[in-house]
C-alpha positions in Angstrom: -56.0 -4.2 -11.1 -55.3 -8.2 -10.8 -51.9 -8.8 -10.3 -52.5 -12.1 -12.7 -50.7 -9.6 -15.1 -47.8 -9.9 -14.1 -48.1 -13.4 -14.2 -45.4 -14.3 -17.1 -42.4 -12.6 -14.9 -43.3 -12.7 -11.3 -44.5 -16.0 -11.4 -41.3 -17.2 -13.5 -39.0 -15.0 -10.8 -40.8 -16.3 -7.8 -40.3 -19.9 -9.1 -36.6 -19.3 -10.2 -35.5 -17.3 -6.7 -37.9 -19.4 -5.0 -37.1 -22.8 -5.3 -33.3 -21.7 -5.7 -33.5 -20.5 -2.1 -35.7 -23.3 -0.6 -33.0 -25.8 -2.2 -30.4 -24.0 -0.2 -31.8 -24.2 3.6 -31.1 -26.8 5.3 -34.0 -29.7 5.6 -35.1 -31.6 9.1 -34.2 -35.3 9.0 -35.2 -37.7 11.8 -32.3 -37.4 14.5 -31.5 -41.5 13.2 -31.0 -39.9 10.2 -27.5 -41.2 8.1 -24.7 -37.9 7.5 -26.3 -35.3 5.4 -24.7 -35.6 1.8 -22.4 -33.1 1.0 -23.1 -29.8 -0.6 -21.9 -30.2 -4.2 -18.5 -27.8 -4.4 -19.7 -25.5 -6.9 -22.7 -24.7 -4.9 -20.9 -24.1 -1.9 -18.2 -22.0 -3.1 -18.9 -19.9 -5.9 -15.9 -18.4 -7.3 -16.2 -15.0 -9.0 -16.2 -16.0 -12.6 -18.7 -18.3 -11.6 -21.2 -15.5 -10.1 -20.9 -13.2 -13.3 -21.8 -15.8 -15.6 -24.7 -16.8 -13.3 -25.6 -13.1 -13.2 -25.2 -12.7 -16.7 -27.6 -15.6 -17.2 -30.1 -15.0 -14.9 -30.2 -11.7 -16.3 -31.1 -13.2 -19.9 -34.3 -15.2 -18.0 -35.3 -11.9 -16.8 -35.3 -10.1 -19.9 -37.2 -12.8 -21.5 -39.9 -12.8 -19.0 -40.0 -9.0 -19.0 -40.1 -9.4 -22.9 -43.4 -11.2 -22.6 -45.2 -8.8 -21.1 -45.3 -6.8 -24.4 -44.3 -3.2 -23.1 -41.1 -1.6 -24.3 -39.5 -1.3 -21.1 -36.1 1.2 -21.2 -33.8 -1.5 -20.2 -31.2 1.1 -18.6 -33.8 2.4 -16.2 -34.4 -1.6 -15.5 -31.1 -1.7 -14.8 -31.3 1.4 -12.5 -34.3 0.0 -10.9 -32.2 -3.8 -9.7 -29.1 -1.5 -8.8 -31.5 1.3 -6.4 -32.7 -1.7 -5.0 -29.9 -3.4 -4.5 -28.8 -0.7 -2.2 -31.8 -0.1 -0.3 -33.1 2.9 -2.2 -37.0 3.6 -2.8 -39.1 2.8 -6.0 -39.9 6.2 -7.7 -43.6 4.2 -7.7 -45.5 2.4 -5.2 -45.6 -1.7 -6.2 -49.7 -1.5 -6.6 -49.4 1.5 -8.8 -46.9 -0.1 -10.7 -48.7 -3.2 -11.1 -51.9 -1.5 -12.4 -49.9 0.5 -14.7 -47.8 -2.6 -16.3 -51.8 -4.0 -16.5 -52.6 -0.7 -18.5 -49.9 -0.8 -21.0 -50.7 -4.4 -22.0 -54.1 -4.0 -22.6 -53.4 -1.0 -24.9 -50.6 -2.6 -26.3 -52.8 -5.6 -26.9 -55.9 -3.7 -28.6 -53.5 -2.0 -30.7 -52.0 -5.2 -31.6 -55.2 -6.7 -32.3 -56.2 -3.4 -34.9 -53.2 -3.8 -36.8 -53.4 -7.5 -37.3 -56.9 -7.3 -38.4 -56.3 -4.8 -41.2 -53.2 -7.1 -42.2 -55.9 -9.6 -42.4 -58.7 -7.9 -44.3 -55.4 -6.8 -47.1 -54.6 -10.4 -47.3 -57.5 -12.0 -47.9 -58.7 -8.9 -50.8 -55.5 -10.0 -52.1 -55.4 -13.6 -51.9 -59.1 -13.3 -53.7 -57.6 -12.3 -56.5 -55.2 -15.3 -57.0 -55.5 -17.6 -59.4 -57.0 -20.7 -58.1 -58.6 -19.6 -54.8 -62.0 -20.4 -54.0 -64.2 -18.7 -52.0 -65.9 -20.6 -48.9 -67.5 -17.2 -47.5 -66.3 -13.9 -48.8 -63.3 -12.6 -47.0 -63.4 -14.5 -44.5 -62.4 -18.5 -45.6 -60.6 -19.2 -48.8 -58.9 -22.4 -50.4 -56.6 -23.6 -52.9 -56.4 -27.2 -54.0 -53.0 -27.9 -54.5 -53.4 -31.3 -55.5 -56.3 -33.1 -55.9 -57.7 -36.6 -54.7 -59.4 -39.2 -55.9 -60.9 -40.9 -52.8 -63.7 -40.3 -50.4 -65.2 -36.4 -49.5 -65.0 -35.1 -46.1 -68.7 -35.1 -44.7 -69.7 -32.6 -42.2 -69.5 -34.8 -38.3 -66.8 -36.5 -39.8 -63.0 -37.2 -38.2 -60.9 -37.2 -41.1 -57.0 -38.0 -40.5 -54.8 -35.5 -41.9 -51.6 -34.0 -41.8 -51.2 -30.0 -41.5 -48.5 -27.0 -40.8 -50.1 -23.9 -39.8 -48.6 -20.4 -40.1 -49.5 -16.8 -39.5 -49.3 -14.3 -42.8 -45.4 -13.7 -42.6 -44.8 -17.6 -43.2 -43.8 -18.2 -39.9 -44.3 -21.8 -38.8 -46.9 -21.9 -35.5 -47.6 -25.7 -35.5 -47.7 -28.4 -37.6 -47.9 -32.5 -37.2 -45.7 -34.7 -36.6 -47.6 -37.9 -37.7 -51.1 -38.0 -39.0 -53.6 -36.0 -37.1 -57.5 -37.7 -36.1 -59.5 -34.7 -35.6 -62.7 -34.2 -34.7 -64.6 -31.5 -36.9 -66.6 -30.5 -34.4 -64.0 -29.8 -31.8 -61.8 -27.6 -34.0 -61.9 -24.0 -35.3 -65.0 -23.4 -37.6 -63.1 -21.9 -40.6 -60.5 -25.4 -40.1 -63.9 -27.3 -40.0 -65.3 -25.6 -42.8 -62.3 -25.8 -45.2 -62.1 -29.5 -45.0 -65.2 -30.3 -46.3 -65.4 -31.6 -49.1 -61.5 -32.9 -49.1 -60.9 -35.8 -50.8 -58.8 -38.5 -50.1 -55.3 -37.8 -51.4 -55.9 -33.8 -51.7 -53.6 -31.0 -50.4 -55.4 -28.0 -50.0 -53.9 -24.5 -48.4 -56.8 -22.4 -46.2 -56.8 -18.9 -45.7 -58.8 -18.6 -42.5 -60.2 -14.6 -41.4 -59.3 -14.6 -37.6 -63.4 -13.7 -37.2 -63.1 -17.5 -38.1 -60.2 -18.5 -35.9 -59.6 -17.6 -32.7 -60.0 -13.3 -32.8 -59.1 -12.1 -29.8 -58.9 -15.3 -27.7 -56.7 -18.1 -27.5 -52.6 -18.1 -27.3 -51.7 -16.8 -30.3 -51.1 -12.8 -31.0 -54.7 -11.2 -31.4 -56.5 -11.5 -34.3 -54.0 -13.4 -36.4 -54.8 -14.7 -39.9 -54.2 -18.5 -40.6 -52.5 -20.1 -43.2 -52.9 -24.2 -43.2 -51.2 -26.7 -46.0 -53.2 -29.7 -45.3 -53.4 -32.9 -46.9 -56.5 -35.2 -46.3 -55.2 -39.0 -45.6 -58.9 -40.4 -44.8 -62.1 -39.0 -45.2 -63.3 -40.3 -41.4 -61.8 -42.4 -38.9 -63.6 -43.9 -35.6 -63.7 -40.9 -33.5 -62.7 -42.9 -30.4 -59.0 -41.7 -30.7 -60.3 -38.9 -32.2 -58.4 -35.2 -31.3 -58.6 -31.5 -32.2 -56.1 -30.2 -34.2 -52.6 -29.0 -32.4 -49.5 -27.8 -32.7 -47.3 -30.6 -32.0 -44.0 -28.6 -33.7 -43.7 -25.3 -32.8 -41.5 -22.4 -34.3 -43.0 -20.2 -31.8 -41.5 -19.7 -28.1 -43.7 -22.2 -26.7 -46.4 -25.0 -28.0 -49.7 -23.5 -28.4 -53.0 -25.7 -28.9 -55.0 -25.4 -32.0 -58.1 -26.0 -31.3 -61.2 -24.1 -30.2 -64.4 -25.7 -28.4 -66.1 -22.5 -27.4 -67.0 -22.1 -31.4 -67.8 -25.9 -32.5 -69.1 -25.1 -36.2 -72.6 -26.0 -37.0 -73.5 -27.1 -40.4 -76.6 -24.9 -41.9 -77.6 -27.7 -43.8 -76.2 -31.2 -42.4 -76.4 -33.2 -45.8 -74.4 -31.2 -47.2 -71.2 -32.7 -48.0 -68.7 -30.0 -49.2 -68.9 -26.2 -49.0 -70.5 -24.0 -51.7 -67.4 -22.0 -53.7 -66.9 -19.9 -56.7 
């Protein structure tokens, strides 16, 4: 089993300890050298309020890396674990064992993950069908609601229309959105983002209900196989595409930023004259 999955704590650990403990040696200086600088006080003498709240702390970094791994870990034989090794005692499990186990557990927490958020996604887009106002790009799979409509140009397929967005998963939570206006390339993002602009016009808000078959599925950053929800508004139809960019998440709810943008799965227009989708 690769240890890459482990990756989110060990590495994090490694990097923490690590670079605590190089910080600490002592480092060679040329014997012409001025004094060394003085070790800062706190750093040299610790008192013992000083080493529980560091404890306590680093303990909080630990159990947010060990969160990430996705497993339900019983944190008081975690705890049992640090203290038997603390004193010396054996692991009840040999490290590569361990390791392949951890790897297990993820990937069945991960397609189970991925089965439940794809049934969310089939009930909300039978439901969201039903709405009043939604049009249908491609049967449960890309819907849209014009929220307010525009008067100016239409988004063309090959175009880079400038836009301003917030994405979110089904439960309203926030997972990127734009700070300023957004140049993005249409062929660079998602295709059900791609497909739901056209046919935009200048001035429009429009919400899309993307199918994850047409986001991201099981790939990318974000939890497998998660619907999308994006309130965009179209500010121009195209814009030179020399500071063009894919669509990310520039303000994040989430733990940590996560790009929006997909160019394993450029979209390709079946018909490129086509200006705007066909809905009902």
């Amino acid at each position: 089993m690769n240890k890459a999955v482990l990756f989110p704590f060990l590495l994090a650990i490694s990097l923490v300890a690590g670079n605590a403990y190089a910080d600490a040696q002592p480092q060679e200086v040329p014997a012409s050298s001025v004094a060394e600088p003085a070790i800062e006080p706190e750093i040299q003498d610790l008192k013992a309020e000083q080493i529980s709240v560091l404890s306590e702390a680093f303990g909080h970094m630990l159990a947010k890396h060990i969160q990430s791994l996705g497993i339900n870990f019983d944190v008081a034989q975690l705890v049992k674990g640090l203290q038997d090794a603390h004193q010396g005692k054996t692991s009840p499990m040999d490290e590569m064992k361990c390791i392949e186990a951890i790897g297990q557990a993820r990937q069945a927490g991960f397609l189970r993950l991925a089965k439940k958020n794809l049934q969310d996604a089939e009930q909300f887009m039978q439901e969201t069908a039903k709405k009043e106002g939604v049009r249908i790009i491609e049967e449960g799979k890309l819907y849209f609601r014009i929220e307010q409509a525009g008067e100016g140009a239409t988004v063309a397929t090959g175009n880079s229309p400038l836009i301003r967005y917030k994405g979110s998963f089904i439960d309203g939570k926030v997972f990127g959105a734009s700070k300023e206006d957004d140049l993005v390339s249409l062929d660079e993002t998602i295709p059900g983002f791609s497909r739901g602009l056209l046919g935009m016009k200048e001035g429009e808000k429009r919400t899309l209900y993307i199918h994850p078959e047409l986001a991201y599925g099981t790939n990318g950053q974000l939890p497998p196989n998660s619907l999308l929800v994006f309130e965009i508004e179209l500010i121009k139809a195209h814009s030179e595409k020399g500071n063009s960019q894919s669509v990310s998440a520039t303000e994040q709810n989430a733990p940590s930023e996560k790009e929006i943008s997909h160019n394993d799965a450029s979209p390709k227009a079946s018909n490129p004259g086509e200006a705007a989708p066909a809905v009902r």
